[in-house]
N, C-alpha and C positions, 0 to 999 in steps of 0.2 A: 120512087119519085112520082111514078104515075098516080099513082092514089094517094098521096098527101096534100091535105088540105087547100095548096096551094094553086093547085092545077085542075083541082077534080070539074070548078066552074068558069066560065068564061072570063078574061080579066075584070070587065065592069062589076062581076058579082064575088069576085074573090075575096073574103078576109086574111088582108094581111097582118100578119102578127107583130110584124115593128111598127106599126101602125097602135100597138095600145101605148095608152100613155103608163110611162113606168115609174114608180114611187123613186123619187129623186133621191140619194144617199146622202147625207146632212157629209161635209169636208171638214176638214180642222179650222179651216181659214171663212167658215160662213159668221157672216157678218161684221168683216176685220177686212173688208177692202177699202177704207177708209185708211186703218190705218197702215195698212199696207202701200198706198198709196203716197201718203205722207213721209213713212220712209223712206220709198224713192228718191221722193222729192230731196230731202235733206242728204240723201247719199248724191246724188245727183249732183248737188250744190255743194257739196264738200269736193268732188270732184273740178268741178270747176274751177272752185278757189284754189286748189292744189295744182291745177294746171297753169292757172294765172303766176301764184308764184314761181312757179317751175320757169315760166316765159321771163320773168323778170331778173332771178338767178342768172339766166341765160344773158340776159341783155347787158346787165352790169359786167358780166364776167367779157365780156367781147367791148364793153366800154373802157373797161381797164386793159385790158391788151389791147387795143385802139392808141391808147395813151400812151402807154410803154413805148408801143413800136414808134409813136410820132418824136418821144424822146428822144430816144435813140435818134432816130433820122436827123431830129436836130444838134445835136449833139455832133453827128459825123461818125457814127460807129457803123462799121457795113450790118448790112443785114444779114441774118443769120436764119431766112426764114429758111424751114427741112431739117437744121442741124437741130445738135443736139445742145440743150441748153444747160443742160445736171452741170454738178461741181464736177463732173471726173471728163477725159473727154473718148472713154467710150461710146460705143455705138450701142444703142437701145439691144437693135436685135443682132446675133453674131451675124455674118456676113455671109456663110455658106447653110445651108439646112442640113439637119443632122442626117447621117445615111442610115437608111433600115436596117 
Protein backbone atom coordinates (compact mmCIF):
# COMPACT_ATOMS: atom_id res chain seq x y z
CA UNK A 1 0.00 0.00 0.00
CA UNK A 2 2.89 2.30 0.75
CA UNK A 3 4.31 2.37 -2.70
CA UNK A 4 1.27 2.22 -5.00
CA UNK A 5 0.74 4.75 -7.04
CA UNK A 6 -1.57 6.25 -5.03
CA UNK A 7 0.21 7.31 -1.99
CA UNK A 8 3.71 7.53 -3.34
CA UNK A 9 2.93 11.75 -3.91
CA UNK A 10 1.11 14.28 -1.94
CA UNK A 11 -2.68 14.28 -2.70
CA UNK A 12 -2.61 17.72 -4.97
CA UNK A 13 -0.03 15.57 -7.14
CA UNK A 14 -1.67 12.04 -7.05
CA UNK A 15 -3.08 10.36 -10.17
CA UNK A 16 -6.06 8.92 -9.51
CA UNK A 17 -7.16 6.14 -11.58
CA UNK A 18 -11.12 6.33 -11.36
CA UNK A 19 -10.30 9.59 -12.36
CA UNK A 20 -9.78 8.28 -16.28
CA UNK A 21 -12.71 8.41 -18.37
CA UNK A 22 -13.68 4.84 -19.23
CA UNK A 23 -15.21 3.65 -22.65
CA UNK A 24 -18.98 3.45 -21.91
CA UNK A 25 -20.27 -0.29 -22.72
CA UNK A 26 -23.12 0.28 -25.52
CA UNK A 27 -26.73 -1.55 -23.05
CA UNK A 28 -29.45 -3.47 -24.96
CA UNK A 29 -31.84 -0.53 -24.20
CA UNK A 30 -29.34 2.42 -25.87
CA UNK A 31 -31.48 4.49 -27.72
CA UNK A 32 -35.08 2.99 -26.91
CA UNK A 33 -35.70 5.36 -23.96
CA UNK A 34 -38.18 6.88 -25.89
CA UNK A 35 -39.81 3.99 -26.35
CA UNK A 36 -39.46 2.81 -23.20
CA UNK A 37 -40.90 5.69 -21.96
CA UNK A 38 -44.00 5.59 -24.09
CA UNK A 39 -44.57 2.17 -22.68
CA UNK A 40 -44.91 3.32 -19.29
CA UNK A 41 -46.91 5.74 -20.26
CA UNK A 42 -49.68 3.36 -21.85
CA UNK A 43 -49.20 0.78 -18.95
CA UNK A 44 -49.59 3.53 -16.70
CA UNK A 45 -52.87 4.44 -18.41
CA UNK A 46 -54.28 1.08 -18.69
CA UNK A 47 -53.71 1.04 -15.05
CA UNK A 48 -55.69 3.63 -14.37
CA UNK A 49 -58.50 2.94 -16.44
CA UNK A 50 -58.64 -0.38 -14.82
CA UNK A 51 -58.74 1.14 -11.51
CA UNK A 52 -61.46 3.77 -12.53
CA UNK A 53 -63.51 0.75 -13.57
CA UNK A 54 -62.71 -1.18 -10.66
CA UNK A 55 -64.19 2.21 -8.43
CA UNK A 56 -67.18 2.03 -10.48
CA UNK A 57 -67.97 -1.83 -10.10
CA UNK A 58 -67.53 -0.96 -6.65
CA UNK A 59 -70.06 1.91 -6.65
CA UNK A 60 -72.92 0.32 -8.49
CA UNK A 61 -72.59 -2.86 -6.57
CA UNK A 62 -73.18 -0.75 -3.01
CA UNK A 63 -75.95 1.26 -5.07
CA UNK A 64 -77.80 -2.01 -5.58
CA UNK A 65 -77.52 -3.02 -2.00
CA UNK A 66 -78.44 0.55 -1.16
CA UNK A 67 -81.64 -0.24 -2.90
CA UNK A 68 -82.40 -3.68 -1.82
CA UNK A 69 -81.89 -2.80 1.75
CA UNK A 70 -84.26 0.48 1.48
CA UNK A 71 -86.74 -2.21 -0.11
CA UNK A 72 -86.84 -4.21 2.41
CA UNK A 73 -87.14 -1.43 4.96
CA UNK A 74 -89.94 -0.37 3.04
CA UNK A 75 -91.65 -3.21 2.70
CA UNK A 76 -91.56 -3.99 6.69
CA UNK A 77 -89.29 -7.02 6.56
CA UNK A 78 -86.68 -6.74 9.71
CA UNK A 79 -83.35 -6.42 8.96
CA UNK A 80 -81.08 -9.16 8.45
CA UNK A 81 -77.99 -7.24 8.46
CA UNK A 82 -74.76 -10.16 10.06
CA UNK A 83 -77.12 -13.09 9.01
CA UNK A 84 -76.92 -15.15 6.68
CA UNK A 85 -78.80 -14.63 3.50
CA UNK A 86 -78.08 -18.20 1.29
CA UNK A 87 -81.09 -20.44 0.60
CA UNK A 88 -80.18 -22.91 3.38
CA UNK A 89 -80.18 -21.38 7.00
CA UNK A 90 -76.89 -22.58 7.92
CA UNK A 91 -74.08 -20.66 9.24
CA UNK A 92 -71.26 -19.71 6.81
CA UNK A 93 -68.65 -20.74 9.24
CA UNK A 94 -69.17 -23.77 11.86
CA UNK A 95 -69.57 -22.29 15.11
CA UNK A 96 -66.62 -23.83 17.14
CA UNK A 97 -62.81 -24.15 15.43
CA UNK A 98 -61.72 -27.36 14.53
CA UNK A 99 -59.15 -28.88 17.44
CA UNK A 100 -55.45 -29.70 16.44
Amino acid sequence: MRNSPDVAHPPWRRKLRHRNKRSRKPTLHEGHEMFEYELHQIRSADLIREAQNHRLVREALRLRRDARDARKAAAGEPDTEGQSTSHSNRPRRPRFARAA
